[in-house]
C-alpha positions in Angstrom: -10.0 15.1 4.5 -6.5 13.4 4.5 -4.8 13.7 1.2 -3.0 10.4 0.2 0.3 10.5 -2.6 1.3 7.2 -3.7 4.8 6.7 -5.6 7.7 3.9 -6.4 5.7 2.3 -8.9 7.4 1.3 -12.1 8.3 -1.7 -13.8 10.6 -4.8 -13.0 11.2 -8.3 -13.8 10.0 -11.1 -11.6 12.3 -11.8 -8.7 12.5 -8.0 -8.1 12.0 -5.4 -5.7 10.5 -2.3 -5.1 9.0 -0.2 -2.2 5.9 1.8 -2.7 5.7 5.2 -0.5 2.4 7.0 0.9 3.2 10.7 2.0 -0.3 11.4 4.0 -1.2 15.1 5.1 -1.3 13.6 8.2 -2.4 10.8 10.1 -6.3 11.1 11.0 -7.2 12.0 14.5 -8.4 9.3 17.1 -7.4 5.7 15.9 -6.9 4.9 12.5 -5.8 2.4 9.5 -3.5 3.2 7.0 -3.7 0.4 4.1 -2.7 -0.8 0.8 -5.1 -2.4 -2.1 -4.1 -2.9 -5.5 -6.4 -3.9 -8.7 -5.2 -5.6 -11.0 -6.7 -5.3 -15.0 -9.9 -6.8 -15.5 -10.0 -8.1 -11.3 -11.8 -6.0 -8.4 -9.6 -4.1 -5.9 -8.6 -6.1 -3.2 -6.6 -5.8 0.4 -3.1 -5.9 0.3 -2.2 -5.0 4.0 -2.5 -2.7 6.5 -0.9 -1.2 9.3 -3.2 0.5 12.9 -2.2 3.4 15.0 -0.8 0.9 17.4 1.5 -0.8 15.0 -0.9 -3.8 14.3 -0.2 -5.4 10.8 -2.3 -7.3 8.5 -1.7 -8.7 5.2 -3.4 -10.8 2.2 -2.4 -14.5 2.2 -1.6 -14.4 -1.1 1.4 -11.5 -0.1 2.3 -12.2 3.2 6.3 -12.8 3.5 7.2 -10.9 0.4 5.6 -7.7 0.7 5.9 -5.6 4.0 4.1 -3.0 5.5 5.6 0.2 7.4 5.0 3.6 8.8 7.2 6.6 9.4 6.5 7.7 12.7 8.0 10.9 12.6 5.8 11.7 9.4 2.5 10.6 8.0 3.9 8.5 5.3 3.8 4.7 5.2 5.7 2.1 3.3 5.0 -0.9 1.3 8.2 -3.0 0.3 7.9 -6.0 -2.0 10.0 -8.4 -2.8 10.3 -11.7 -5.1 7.8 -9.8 -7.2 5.8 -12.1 -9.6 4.1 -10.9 -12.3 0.3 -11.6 -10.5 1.5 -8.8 -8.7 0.9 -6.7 -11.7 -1.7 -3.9 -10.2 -2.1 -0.4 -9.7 -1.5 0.1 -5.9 -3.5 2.2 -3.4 -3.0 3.5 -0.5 -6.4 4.1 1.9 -6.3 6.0 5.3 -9.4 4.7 7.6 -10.1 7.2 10.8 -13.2 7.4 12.8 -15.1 9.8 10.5 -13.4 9.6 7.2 -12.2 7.1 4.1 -9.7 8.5 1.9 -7.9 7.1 -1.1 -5.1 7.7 -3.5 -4.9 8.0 -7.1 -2.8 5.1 -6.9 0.5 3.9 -8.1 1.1 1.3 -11.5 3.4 -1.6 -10.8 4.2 -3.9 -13.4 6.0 -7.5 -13.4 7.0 -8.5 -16.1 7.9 -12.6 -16.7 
């Protein structure tokens, strides 16, 4: 089972930046999906973005030109930078790793916005 570890969560004002990290065991075997959800308080988790084994991107309407998804590909780890932060963005963040015969998740990482 791939082991996920989230960090770069914290606080900051609206306008701001930050980039959230996910240090993987490793990548899964075969083809996979590495991806980002958050959950805000009192909302279900929902997709952020995610990134393939190939390099494909996808990304949440309600996110896409402010926050960007990356990968290291010299080590399992994959990025989530996020700019012009606004305080919906308020969530814990998870990272998920998708591979043919396993779903794995992090503990997660708090970002808070404040106004």
């Amino acid at each position: 089972q791939v082991q996920l570890v989230e960090s770069g969560g914290g606080l900051v004002g609206s306008g701001g930046s930050l980039t959230l990290s996910c240090q993987a065991s490793e990548y899964p075997s075969g083809f996979y999906v590495m991806a980002w959800y958050r959950q805000a308080p009192g909302k279900e988790r929902e997709h952020v973005a995610d990134i393939s084994k190939f390099g494909i991107t996808k990304y949440n309407p309600a996110v896409e030109g402010r926050l960007t998804i990356s990968r290291d590909n010299a080590r399992p780890t994959i990025f989530l930078q996020m700019e012009r932060l606004e305080p919906e963005d308020t969530a814990v963040y998870y990272c998920r790793s998708i591979g043919a015969d396993e779903d794995a998740w992090g503990q997660g990482t708090q970002v808070i916005v404040s106004s």
